[in-house]
Each structure stands twice: as structure tokens, then as C-alpha cells.
KOLTORMAR-710396 format. One record per residue: z, y, x of N, C-alpha, C in turn; residue number from 1; residue in three letters. Coordinates in steps of 0.2 Angstrom, whole numbers. Layout:
# KOLTORMAR-710396
+-------+-------+-------+-------+-------+-------+-------+-------+-------+-----+------+
!    nw !    nv !    nu !   caw !   cav !   cau !    cw !    cv !    cu ! pos ! code !
+-------+-------+-------+-------+-------+-------+-------+-------+-------+-----+------+
!     Z !     Y !     X !     Z !     Y !     X !     Z !     Y !     X ! NUM !  ALA !
...
+-------+-------+-------+-------+-------+-------+-------+-------+-------+-----+------+
//
This chain:
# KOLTORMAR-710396
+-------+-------+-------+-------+-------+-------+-------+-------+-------+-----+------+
!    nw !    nv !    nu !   caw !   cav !   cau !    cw !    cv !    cu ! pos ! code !
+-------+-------+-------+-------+-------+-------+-------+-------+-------+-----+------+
!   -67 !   -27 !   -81 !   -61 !   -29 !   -78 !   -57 !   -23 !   -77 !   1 !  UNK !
!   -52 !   -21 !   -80 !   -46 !   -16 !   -78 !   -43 !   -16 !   -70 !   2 !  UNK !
!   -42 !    -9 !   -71 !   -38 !    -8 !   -62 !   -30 !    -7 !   -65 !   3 !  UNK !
!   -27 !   -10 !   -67 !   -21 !   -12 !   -70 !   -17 !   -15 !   -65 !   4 !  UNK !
!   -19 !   -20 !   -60 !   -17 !   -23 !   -55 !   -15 !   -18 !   -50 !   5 !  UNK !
!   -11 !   -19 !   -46 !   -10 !   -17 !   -39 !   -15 !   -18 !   -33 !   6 !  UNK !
!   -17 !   -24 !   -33 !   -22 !   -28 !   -30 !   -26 !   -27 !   -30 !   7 !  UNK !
!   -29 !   -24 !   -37 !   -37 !   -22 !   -39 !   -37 !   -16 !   -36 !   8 !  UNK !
!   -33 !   -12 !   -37 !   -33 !    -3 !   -34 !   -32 !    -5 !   -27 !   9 !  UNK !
!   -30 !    -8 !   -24 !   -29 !    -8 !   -16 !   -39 !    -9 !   -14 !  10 !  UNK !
!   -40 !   -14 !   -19 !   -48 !   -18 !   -16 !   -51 !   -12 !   -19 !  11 !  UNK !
!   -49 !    -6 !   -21 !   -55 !    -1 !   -24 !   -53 !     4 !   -21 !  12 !  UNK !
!   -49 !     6 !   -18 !   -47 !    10 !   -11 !   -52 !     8 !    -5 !  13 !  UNK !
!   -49 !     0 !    -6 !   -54 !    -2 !     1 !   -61 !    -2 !     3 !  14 !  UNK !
!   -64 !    -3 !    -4 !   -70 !    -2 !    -5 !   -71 !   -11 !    -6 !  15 !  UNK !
!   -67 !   -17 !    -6 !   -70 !   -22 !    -4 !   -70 !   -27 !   -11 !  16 !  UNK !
!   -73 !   -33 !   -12 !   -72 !   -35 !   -17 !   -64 !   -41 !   -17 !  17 !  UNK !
!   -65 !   -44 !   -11 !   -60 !   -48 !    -8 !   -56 !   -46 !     0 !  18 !  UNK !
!   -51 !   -49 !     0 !   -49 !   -46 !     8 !   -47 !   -53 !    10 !  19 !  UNK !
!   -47 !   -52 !    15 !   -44 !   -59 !    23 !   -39 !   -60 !    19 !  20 !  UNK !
!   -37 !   -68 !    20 !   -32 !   -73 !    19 !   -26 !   -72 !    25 !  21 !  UNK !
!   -29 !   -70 !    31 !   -23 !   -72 !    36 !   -23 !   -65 !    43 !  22 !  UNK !
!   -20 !   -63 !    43 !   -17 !   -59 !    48 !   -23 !   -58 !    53 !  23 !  UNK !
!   -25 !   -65 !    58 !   -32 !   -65 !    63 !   -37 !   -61 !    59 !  24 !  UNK !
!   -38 !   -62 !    55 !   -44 !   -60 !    51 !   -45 !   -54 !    47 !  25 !  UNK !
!   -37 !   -51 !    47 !   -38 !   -45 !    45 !   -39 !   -39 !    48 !  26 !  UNK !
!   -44 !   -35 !    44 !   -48 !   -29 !    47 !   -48 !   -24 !    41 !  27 !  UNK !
!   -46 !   -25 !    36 !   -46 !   -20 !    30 !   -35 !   -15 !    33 !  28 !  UNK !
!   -39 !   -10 !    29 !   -34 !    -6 !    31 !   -33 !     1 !    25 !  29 !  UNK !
!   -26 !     5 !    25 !   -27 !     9 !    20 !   -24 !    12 !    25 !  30 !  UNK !
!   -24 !    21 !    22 !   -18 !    27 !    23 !   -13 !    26 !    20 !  31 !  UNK !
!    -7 !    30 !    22 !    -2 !    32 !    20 !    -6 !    36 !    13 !  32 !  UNK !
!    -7 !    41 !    16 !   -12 !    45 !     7 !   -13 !    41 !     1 !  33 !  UNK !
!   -16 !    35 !     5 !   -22 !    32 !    -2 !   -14 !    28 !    -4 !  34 !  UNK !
!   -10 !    25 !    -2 !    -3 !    22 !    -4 !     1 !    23 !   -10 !  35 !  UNK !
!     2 !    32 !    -6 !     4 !    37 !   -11 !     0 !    37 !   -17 !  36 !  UNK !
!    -7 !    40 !   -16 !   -10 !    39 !   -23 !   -12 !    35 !   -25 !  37 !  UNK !
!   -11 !    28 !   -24 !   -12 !    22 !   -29 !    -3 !    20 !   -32 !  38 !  UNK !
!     2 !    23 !   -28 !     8 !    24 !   -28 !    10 !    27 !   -36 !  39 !  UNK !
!     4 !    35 !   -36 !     8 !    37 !   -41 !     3 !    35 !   -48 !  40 !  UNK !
!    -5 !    33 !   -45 !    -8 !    31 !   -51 !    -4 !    25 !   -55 !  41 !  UNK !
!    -1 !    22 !   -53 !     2 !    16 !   -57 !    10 !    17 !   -57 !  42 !  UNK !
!    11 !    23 !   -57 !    20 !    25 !   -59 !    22 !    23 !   -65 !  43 !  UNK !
!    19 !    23 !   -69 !    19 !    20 !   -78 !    20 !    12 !   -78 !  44 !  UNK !
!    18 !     8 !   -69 !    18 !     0 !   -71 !    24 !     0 !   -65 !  45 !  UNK !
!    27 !     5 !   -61 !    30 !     1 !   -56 !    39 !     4 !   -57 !  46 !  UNK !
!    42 !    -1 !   -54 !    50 !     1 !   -55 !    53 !     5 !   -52 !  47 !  UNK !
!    51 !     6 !   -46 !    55 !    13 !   -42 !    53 !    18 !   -45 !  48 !  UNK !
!    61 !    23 !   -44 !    63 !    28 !   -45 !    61 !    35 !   -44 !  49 !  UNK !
!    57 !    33 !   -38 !    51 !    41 !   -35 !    47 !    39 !   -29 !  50 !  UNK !
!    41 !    42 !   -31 !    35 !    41 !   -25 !    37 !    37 !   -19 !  51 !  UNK !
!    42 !    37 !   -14 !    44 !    33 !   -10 !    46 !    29 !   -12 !  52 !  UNK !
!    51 !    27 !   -16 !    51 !    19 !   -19 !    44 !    15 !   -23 !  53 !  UNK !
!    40 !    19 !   -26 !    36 !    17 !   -28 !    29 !    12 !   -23 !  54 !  UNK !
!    29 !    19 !   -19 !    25 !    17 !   -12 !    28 !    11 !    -9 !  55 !  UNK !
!    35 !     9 !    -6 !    36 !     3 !    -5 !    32 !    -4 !    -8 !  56 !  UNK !
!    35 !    -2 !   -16 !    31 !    -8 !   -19 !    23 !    -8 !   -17 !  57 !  UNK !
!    19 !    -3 !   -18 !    12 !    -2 !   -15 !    12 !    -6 !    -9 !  58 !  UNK !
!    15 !    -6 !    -4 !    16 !    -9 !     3 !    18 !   -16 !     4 !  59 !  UNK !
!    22 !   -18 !    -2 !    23 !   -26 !    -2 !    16 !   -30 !    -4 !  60 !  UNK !
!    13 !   -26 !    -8 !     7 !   -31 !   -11 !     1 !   -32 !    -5 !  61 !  UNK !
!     2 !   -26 !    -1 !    -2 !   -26 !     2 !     0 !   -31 !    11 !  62 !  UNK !
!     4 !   -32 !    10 !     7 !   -37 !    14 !     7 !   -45 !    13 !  63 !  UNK !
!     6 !   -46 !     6 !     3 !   -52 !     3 !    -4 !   -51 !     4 !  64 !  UNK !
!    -9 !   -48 !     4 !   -14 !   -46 !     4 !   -18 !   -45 !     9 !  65 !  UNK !
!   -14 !   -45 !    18 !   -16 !   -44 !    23 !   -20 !   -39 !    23 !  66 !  UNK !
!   -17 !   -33 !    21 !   -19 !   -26 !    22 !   -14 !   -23 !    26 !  67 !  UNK !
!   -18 !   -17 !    32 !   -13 !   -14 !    35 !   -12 !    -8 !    35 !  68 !  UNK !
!    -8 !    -4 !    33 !    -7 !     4 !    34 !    -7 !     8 !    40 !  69 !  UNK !
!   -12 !    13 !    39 !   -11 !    18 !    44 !   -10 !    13 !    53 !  70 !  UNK !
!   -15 !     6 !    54 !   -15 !     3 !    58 !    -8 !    -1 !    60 !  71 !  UNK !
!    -2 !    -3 !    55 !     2 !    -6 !    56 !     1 !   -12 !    51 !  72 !  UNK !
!     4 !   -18 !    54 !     8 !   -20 !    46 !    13 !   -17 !    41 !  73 !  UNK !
!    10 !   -22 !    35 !    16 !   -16 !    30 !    23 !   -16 !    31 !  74 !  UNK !
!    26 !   -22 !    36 !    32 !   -23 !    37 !    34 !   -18 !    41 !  75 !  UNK !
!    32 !   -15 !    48 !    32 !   -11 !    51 !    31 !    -5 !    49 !  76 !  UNK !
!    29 !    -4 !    43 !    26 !     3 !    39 !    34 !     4 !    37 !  77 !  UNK !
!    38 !     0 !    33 !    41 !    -1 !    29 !    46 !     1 !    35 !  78 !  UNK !
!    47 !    -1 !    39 !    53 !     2 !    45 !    50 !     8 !    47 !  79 !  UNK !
!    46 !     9 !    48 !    44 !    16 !    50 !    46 !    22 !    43 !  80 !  UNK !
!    47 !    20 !    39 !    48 !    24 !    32 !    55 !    25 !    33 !  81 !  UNK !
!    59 !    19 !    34 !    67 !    17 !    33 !    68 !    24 !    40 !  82 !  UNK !
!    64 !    25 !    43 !    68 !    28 !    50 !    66 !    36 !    50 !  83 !  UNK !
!    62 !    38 !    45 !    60 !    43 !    44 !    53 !    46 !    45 !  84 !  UNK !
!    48 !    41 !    47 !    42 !    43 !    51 !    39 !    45 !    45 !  85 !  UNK !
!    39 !    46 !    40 !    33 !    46 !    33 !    38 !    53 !    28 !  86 !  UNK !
!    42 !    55 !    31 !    47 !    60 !    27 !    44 !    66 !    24 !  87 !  UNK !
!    38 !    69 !    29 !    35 !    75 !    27 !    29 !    73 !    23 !  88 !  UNK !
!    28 !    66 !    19 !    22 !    64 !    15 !    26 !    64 !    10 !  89 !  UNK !
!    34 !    63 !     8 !    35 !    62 !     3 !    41 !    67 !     3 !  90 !  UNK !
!    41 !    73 !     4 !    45 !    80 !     4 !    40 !    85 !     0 !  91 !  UNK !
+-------+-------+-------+-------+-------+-------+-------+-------+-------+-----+------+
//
């Protein structure tokens, strides 16, 4: 089975084979870091223009996928980026 997918690399970060359906139940979690490197391993599949945009798109699938970043949702992650909390990760 190829790690082709976003998905796949999020579940091979995680270590899990499947993640939780629903918010209540989710317990799977990533860093910033692992974001970043699953961010830039798939730079060749994804359409942003640099590591941060890239990283976004990493953080939407993971918000379909009821994973949460560095203990937030990815929505929250995603405003925590827009305000500059994550700047010295991608400087």
C-alpha cells in the first residue's frame, strides 16, 4: 500500500492503523514538527507555495480525520498560525 496519501502519512506518524470518527473520541494527536515533515515529504503532491501553506493543507486533512495538533484542533491550529504563534517553526 503506498504512503501517497496524506491520510496514510498522518496514520504512520500516528503510529495507528485507523483514527476516531468524531471529536468525543478523539485521542490521536500530532506536532507541529511531524506536520511540517509530513508537510514537506509530500511537497511534490501538495499546491502551496511554501512549507506554511503547505502545512495548512496537512492540518485540513487532519481536521477531517479528527486529529489534533500540538493539543488543539486544527481549526484553532490554523488561527494560531494566521496570528503568528508557529512563525519561529517556519522562519
Amino acid at each position: 500500500m503506498s504512503d501517497n496519501w496524506t491520510s496514510r502519512r498522518i496514520r504512520k506518524a500516528l503510529g495507528v492503523k485507523k483514527c476516531n470518527g468524531s471529536w468525543d473520541a478523539a485521542v490521536e494527536e500530532l506536532t507541529m514538527d511531524q506536520v511540517i515533515s509530513i508537510a514537506k515529504d509530500k511537497s511534490s503532491d501538495l499546491t502551496g507555495c511554501d512549507v506554511r501553506a503547505m502545512a495548512r493543507e496537512v492540518i485540513g486533512t487532519c481536521q477531517s480525520m479528527r486529529v489534533c495538533v500540538d493539543g488543539m484542533r486544527p481549526k484553532k491550529v490554523i488561527q494560531a498560525m494566521d496570528a503568528g504563534d508557529y512563525d519561529g517553526k517556519f522562519n
